[in-house]
N, C-alpha and C positions, 0 to 999 in steps of 0.2 A: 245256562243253568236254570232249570224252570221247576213250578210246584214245589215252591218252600215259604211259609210266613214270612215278611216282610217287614224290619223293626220299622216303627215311625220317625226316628229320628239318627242321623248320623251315629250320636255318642251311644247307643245303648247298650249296643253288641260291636265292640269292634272285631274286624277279622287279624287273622294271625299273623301281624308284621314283624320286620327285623326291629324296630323301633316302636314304642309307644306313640308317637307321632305319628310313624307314618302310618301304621296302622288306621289311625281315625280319621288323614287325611285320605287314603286310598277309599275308605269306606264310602266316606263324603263324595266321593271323585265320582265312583261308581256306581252312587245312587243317582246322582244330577246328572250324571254322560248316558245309563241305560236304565232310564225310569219302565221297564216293563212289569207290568204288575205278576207275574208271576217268575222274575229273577229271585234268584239268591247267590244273594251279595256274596254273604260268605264263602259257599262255594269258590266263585268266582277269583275272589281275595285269593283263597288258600289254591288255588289252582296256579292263579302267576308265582305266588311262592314257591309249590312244587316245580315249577317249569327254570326259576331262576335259583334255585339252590345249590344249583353246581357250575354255577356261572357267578362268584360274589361280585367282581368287577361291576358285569351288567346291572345286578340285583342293587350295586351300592349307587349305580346313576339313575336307575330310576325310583330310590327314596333321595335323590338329590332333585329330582325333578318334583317329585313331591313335595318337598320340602320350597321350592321355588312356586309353586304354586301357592301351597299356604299363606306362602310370602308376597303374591302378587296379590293376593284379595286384600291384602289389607289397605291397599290406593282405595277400595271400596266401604271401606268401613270399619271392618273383623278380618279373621283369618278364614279359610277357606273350609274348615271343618266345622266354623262356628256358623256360618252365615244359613238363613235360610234357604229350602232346596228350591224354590224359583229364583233368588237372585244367584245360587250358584250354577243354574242353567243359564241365566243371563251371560256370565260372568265369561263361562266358556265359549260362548256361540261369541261373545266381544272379542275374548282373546284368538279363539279358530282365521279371525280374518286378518292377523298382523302378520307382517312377515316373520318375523323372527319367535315371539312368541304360538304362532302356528305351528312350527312347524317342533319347537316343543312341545307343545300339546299333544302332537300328533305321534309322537314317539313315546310320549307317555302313558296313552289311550291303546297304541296299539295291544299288548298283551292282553290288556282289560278286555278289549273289546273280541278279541281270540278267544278267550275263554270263555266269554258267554257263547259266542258263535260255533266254537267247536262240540257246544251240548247237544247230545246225540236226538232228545228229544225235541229240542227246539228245532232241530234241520228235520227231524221228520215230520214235527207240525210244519214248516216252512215248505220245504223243499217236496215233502208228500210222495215218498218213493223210503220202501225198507232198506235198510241197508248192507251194502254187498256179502254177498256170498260166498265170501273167497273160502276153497277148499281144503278140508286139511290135511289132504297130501296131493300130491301130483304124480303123476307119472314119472319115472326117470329112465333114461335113453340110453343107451350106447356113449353117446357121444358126449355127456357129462361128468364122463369119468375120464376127459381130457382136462377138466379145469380142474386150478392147483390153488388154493383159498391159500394166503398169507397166514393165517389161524394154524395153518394144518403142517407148518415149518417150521424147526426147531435150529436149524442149524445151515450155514451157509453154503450156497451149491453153486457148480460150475456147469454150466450148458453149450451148447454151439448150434447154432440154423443158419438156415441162408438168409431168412430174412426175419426181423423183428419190428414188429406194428408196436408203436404207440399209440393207443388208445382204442374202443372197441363202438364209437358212432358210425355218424354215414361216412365217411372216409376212410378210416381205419378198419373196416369192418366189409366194406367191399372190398378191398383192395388185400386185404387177408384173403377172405374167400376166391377171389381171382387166382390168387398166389398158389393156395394148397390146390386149388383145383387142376394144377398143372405138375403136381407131385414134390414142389420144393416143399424143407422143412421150414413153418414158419410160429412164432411164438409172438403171441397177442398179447400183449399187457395193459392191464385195466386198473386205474386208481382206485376205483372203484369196486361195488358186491357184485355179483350174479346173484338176480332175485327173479321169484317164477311169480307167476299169478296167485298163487299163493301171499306173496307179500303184497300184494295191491288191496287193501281191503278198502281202498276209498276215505279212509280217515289220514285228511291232510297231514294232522299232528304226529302221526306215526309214517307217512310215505316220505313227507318233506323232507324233513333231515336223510333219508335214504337216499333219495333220487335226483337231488338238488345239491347242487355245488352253492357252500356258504349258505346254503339255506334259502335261496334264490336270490342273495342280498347282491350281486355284482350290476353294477352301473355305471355310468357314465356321467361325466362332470364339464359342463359349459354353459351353455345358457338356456340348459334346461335341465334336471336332472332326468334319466332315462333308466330303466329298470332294464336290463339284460340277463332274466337266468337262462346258466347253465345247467347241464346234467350231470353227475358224477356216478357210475352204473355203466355195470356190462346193457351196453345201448347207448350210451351218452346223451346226446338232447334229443335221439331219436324216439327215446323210450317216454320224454315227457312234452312233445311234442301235440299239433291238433292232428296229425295225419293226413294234410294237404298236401297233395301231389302236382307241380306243374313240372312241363318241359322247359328246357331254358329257350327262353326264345329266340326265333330264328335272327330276329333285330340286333338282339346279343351280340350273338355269334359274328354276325356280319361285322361289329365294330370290333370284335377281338382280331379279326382279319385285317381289315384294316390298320389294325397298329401292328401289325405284322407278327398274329396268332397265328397264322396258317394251320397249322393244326388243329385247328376246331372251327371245322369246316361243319353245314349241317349236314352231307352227307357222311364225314366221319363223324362226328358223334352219335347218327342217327341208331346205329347199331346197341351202341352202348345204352344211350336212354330205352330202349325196345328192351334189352334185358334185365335193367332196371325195373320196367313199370312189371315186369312177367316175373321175376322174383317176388316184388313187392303185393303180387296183387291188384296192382290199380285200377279200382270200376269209380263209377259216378255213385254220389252217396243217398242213399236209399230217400225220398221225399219224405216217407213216414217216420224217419228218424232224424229230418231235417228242422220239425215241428212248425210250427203255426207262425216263429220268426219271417221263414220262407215266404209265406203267403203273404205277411206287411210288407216286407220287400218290393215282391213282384207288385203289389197292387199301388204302391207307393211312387218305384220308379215306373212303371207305365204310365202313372200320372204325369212324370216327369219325363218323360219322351224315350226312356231307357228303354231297350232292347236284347241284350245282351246280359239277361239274368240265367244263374244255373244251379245246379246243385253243384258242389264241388266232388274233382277226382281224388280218391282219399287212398290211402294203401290199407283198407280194414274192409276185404269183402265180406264176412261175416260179421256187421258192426250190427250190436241189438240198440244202438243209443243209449248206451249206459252216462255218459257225459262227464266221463273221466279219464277223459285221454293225455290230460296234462299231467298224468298221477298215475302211471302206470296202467295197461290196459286191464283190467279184472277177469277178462274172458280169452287175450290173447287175439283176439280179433286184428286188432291194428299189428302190422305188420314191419312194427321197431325191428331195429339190428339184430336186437337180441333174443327174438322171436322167425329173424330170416338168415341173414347174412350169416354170422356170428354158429349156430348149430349148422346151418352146411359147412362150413370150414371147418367145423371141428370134425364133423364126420368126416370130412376129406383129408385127416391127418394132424390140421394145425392144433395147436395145445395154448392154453388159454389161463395167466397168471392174472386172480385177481386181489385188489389190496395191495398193489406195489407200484412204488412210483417210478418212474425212469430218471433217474437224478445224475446219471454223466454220459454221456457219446465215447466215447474211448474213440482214438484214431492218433495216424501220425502221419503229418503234415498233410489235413485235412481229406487224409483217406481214412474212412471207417474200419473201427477195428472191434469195436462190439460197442455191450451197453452195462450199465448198473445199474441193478433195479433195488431200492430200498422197500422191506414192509411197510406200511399203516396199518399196524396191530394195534387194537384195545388196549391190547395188555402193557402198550410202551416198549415189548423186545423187539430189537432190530435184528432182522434177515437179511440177507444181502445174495443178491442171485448177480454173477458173472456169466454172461452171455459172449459168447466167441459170435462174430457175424460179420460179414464186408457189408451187406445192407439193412440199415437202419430206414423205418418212414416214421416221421412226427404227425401224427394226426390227431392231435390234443386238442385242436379248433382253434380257431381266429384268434381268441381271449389267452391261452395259455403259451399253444406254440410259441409265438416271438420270444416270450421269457424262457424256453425251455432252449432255443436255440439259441439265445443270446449267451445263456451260461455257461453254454458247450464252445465256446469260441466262434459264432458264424457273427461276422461285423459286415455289416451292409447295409447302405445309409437309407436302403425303403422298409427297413424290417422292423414292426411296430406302425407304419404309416398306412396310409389309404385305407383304414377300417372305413365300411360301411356296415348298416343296419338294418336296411330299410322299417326305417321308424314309423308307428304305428302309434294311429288316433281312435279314439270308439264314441259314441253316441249313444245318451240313451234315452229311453221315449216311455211314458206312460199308457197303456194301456187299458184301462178299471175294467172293462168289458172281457180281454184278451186272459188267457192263461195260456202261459209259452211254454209247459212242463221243461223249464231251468233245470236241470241238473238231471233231468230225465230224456234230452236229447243230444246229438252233436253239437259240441259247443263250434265246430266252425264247419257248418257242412254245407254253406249256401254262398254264391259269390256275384259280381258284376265286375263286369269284364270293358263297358264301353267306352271307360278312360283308361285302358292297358296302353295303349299304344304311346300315351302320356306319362304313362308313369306312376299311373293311380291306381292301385291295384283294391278293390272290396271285398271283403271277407267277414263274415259274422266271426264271430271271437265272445262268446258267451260264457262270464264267471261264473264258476262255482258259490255257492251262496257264500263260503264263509270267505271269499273273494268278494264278493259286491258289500259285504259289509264293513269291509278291514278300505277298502279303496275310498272309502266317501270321508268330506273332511266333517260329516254330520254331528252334532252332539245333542242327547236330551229327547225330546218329543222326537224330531227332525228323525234323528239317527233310526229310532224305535221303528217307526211307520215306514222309511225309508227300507229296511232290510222287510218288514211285512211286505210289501210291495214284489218283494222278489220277483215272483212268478206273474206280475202286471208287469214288469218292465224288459222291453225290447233291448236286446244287444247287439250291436252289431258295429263292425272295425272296418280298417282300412290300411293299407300301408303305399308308402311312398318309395319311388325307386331313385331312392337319395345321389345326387351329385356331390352333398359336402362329406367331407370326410373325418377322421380321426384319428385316434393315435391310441397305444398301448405302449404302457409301461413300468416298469418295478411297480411294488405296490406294497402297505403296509402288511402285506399277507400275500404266500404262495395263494389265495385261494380267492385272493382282491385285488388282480392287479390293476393296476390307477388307468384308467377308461377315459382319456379325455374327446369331447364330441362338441363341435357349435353346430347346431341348424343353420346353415344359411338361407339369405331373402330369396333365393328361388325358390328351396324348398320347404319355407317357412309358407311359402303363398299358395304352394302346390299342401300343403298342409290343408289350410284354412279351407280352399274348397272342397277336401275331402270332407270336413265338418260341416260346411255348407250344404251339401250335396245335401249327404246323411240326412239330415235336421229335414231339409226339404221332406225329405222322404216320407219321414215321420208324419211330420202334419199333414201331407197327401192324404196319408193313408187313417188318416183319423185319430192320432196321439192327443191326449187329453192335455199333454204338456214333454218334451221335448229337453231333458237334460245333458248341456256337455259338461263332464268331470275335469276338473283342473284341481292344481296340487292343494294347495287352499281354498278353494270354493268351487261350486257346482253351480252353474248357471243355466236357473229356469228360465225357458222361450216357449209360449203361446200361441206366437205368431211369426208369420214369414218377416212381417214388419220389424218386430222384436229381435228379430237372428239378425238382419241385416243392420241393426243399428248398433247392437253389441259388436259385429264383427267388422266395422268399421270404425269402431273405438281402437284406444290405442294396444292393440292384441301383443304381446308377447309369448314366445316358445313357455314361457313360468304359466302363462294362464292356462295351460293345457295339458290332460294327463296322457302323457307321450309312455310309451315302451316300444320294446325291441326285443326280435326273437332270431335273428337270421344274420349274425356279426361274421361278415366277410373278409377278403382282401387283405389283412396284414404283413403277411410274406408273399406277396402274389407274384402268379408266374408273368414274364415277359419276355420280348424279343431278346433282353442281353441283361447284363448287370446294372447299367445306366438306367435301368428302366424300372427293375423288380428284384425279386430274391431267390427266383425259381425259374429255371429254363423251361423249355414245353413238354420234357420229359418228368418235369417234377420237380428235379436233381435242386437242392440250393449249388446258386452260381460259388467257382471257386473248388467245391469240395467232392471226393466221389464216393458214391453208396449212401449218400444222405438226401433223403425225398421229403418233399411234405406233401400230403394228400389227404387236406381235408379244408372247409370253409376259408382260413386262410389264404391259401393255393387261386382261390377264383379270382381270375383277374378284375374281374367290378363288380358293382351293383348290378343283381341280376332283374329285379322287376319282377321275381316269381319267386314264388316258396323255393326255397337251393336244396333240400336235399336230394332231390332225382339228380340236381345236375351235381355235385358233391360225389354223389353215388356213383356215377356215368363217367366219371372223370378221372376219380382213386381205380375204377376197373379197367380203364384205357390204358393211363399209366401201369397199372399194376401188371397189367396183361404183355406189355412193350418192357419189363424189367426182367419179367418173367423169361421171354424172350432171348434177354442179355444173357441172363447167367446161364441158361442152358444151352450157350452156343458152344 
């Protein structure tokens, strides 16, 4: 929130709390956490009020958090609304570094700091690109007057197909298309809207809740926390995805063989990935929309003896670098589900419910006998669609499936286990000289490939502004200058192709289930040199200063000297800001029941008509972006089911 007078003092103008306290304590909070001279506070204030109004639960823990605050300044003297605005910038930047106290801060700060960040004006002074264009109508097809909105149902219906898809991403969504493509009747159901490019207008605050399952809140819990979102959307995490395309690798392959995958061979699956990348569009992403990131890269690792720099393979042949691909494509460029898969299938017959969850498997004595799909109306009325069908596929992803099958009766002692992630580190570097137009190019469209064969896979991963600002544990001056910086500061990630594994299970919420995950010392070590590399890179290539983000703190390096003696200090998975976007393995296929949860037909062991075909389904850690191989895998199977019923 920018261009509004500024009172001098905490108490003069409070903004509009649920309390008289917290009021004067929020004001206080938010003058000392984002002293920019041209904020208003108030705004700001009456913004997280608007946001948490119809949430009191939340609204009442964070004036409880306020109110813990007030209450911590007084070890310093006063209360925290009373104290001077330099010592209560001190005050914060002391509490940001304790464990516990931190990481209150940080959840107190968050909304605060959202709503100055999400001001339209301040991201166009920052970010320096008008804001998107989205159309006020779209074209409408043929083939959209096959989906059936939960909104648009009054009363309950009985239906029958040969097959019904749960869920409408990379799994559910080829494997649909496969389906009708061979004339069976098949019905897609989606938790989720169908939204056009039309709803993409680039404003986080209004995409987020849309396209984000929990609002991107799901994670994982061991000795490190890890951010995992989801999608909920006709598309699923297709649709908020970077658009990086890789093949599974032929090394994969080879070890799926040897534990006796025979069926995914690289001449069998070669066909299927070839149809994949030709649906999808997959070319190399354009240099001029890969931006000026590219060029510190390359000149960074050739210092460093690298070889094996590129642009990345993306499924968006018409990408302008709009640099919101995790938020909906705005032009339709990137070539999500819901933009490919998804409308060929429907033009091939398939019919497509969305706003309904699949809440029971119907069968008897573990042969399928249909499904139950409940509404998720606004409105609170329940609908209830009866589905006749012998095959059912779950492709709700790695995160949900286990719990969806676990309720339906499938007990099998791997289901919930061997989640992988491959968990990802980022770096980032100061440039003063450098303008990398943030938010005006592919946030991951540039890669290093020379530790693939390791397991170290490099990928730029460049945040949206009001991303680099919400990630940093900064307060005060720090925070200010740090988000000004935007467009000086180099992005770029990495991911590991994890050994340790994890587990899914119930959770306090259909929409949280409990994520547990440890790093292990392999890939804690295989971690570190990812960050090492990085950092190198950086100062090769002339970084004025070289920052890695960890939960709690941000640590500045100078020098090659300085990296190496921080990171021989005592490092732990906490000191580093870990995420994950590629959650595999859960019910994975195997040679038998001893092994996995799914034969090599898909089939879960034990039962018939019941498939799963989607991220869950891959038997490991793949060491590459999964959904080509996701995609290549739900059409094989799909195509071999297909098959069955039509003999």
């Amino acid at each position: 929130m920018s261009k509004s007078n500024k009172p001098d003092n905490a108490s003069s103008m409070p903004p509009r709390h649920s309390t008289q306290k917290a009021r004067g304590t929020a004001f206080a909070f938010v003058e000392a956490m984002i002293p920019a001279a041209d904020i208003d506070i108030h705004a700001v204030c009456a913004q997280v009020d608007t946001w948490l109004a119809p949430h009191p639960i939340i609204k009442a823990s964070l004036n409880s958090a306020l109110f813990w605050l007030e209450a911590r300044a007084l070890l310093s003297g006063n209360r925290f609304s009373a104290l001077p605005l330099e010592k209560r910038k001190r005050l914060l930047n002391a509490l940001a570094g304790k464990p516990l106290s931190g990481h209150v801060l940080r959840a107190l700060a968050a909304p605060y700091k959202a709503a100055w960040l999400f001001d339209e004006e301040l991201q166009k002074q920052v970010v320096g690109r008008a804001p998107v264009s989205a159309p006020s109508q779209v074209e409408v097809f043929p083939w959209q007057h096959q989906i059936t909105r939960a909104e648009e149902l009054e009363e309950d219906q009985q239906l029958e197909a040969d097959v019904v898809v749960i869920g409408s991403g990379a799994g559910g969504a080829a494997a649909a298309y496969e389906l009708a493509s061979r004339g069976l009747a098949v019905l897609i159901v989606e938790e989720g809207n169908y939204y056009t490019r039309k709803d993409f207008s680039g404003r986080l605050q209004d995409v987020v809740p849309k396209l984000y399952r929990a609002m991107g809140a799901t994670a994982t819990f061991g000795n490190a926390v890890i951010p995992v979102p989801i999608g909920r959307n006709v598309g699923g995490t297709t649709t908020i995805n970077s658009g990086t395309c890789m093949r599974t690798p032929d090394a994969v392959l080879d070890a799926w063989r040897r534990k006796g995958l025979s069926a995914f061979t690289k001449n069998e699956m070669a066909p299927w990935l070839d149809g994949v990348e030709e649906m999808l569009g997959v070319t190399q992403a354009q240099e001029r929309y890969v931006g000026e990131i590219g060029n510190v890269i390359r000149d960074g690792g050739k210092q460093l003896g690298l070889t094996a720099m590129h642009a990345l393979r993306r499924n968006a042949p018409g990408c302008d670098g709009q640099g919101l691909c995790q938020f909906g494509c705005p032009t339709d460029a990137k070539r999500s589900t819901n933009v490919s898969y998804i409308p060929r299938a429907l033009e091939r017959g398939a019919f497509l419910f969305t706003g309904f969850r699949a809440e029971r498997v119907l069968h008897t004595n573990q042969t399928t006998k249909g499904v139950v799909l409940h509404s998720v109306k606004e409105s609170g009325k329940k609908v209830r669609i009866h589905i006749k069908t012998s095959n059912v596929i779950v492709a709700a992803g790695a995160l949900l499936t286990p719990g969806l099958l676990a309720r339906n009766g499938v007990k099998n002692s791997h289901l919930g286990r061997h989640l992988t992630l491959h968990p990802c580190g980022v770096v980032n570097a100061i440039f003063p000289d450098k303008d990398f137009a943030n938010g005006s190019t592919i946030p991951q469209g540039f890669g290093i490939a020379d530790f693939a064969e390791k397991g170290l896979i490099f990928e730029g991963g460049t945040l949206p502004f009001v991303g680099h600002g919400l990630s940093n544990p900064f307060y005060g001056d720090e925070f200010v200058q740090f988000c000004n910086d935007y467009q000086h500061t180099a992005y770029f990630g990495f991911m590991i192709k994890d050994t340790s594994e994890g587990s899914v299970k119930k959770g306090p919420h259909r929409d949280l289930p409990l994520l547990r995950y440890h790093l292990n010392e392999e890939d804690f070590a295989q971690f570190k040199v990812g960050i090492e590399t990085l950092a190198k890179i950086f100062l090769l290539a002339g970084a004025k200063e070289v920052i890695v983000p960890g939960v709690r703190q941000h640590t500045r390096i100078k020098s090659e000297s300085e990296l190496t003696a921080w990171l021989q200090g005592n490092r732990t998975p906490k000191d580093f800001l870990i995420s994950a976007y590629h959650p595999l393995g859960s019910a994975r296929i195997a040679p038998d029941e001893e092994e996995g949860v799914c034969d090599t037909e898909h089939q879960v062991f034990g039962w018939q008509g019941l498939y799963v075909m989607d991220g869950s389904s891959v038997p490991s850690s793949l060491g590459a972006n999964p959904q080509v191989t996701i995609m290549a895998m739900a059409a094989r199977a799909a195509s071999r089911l297909a098959d069955r019923i039509q003999q």
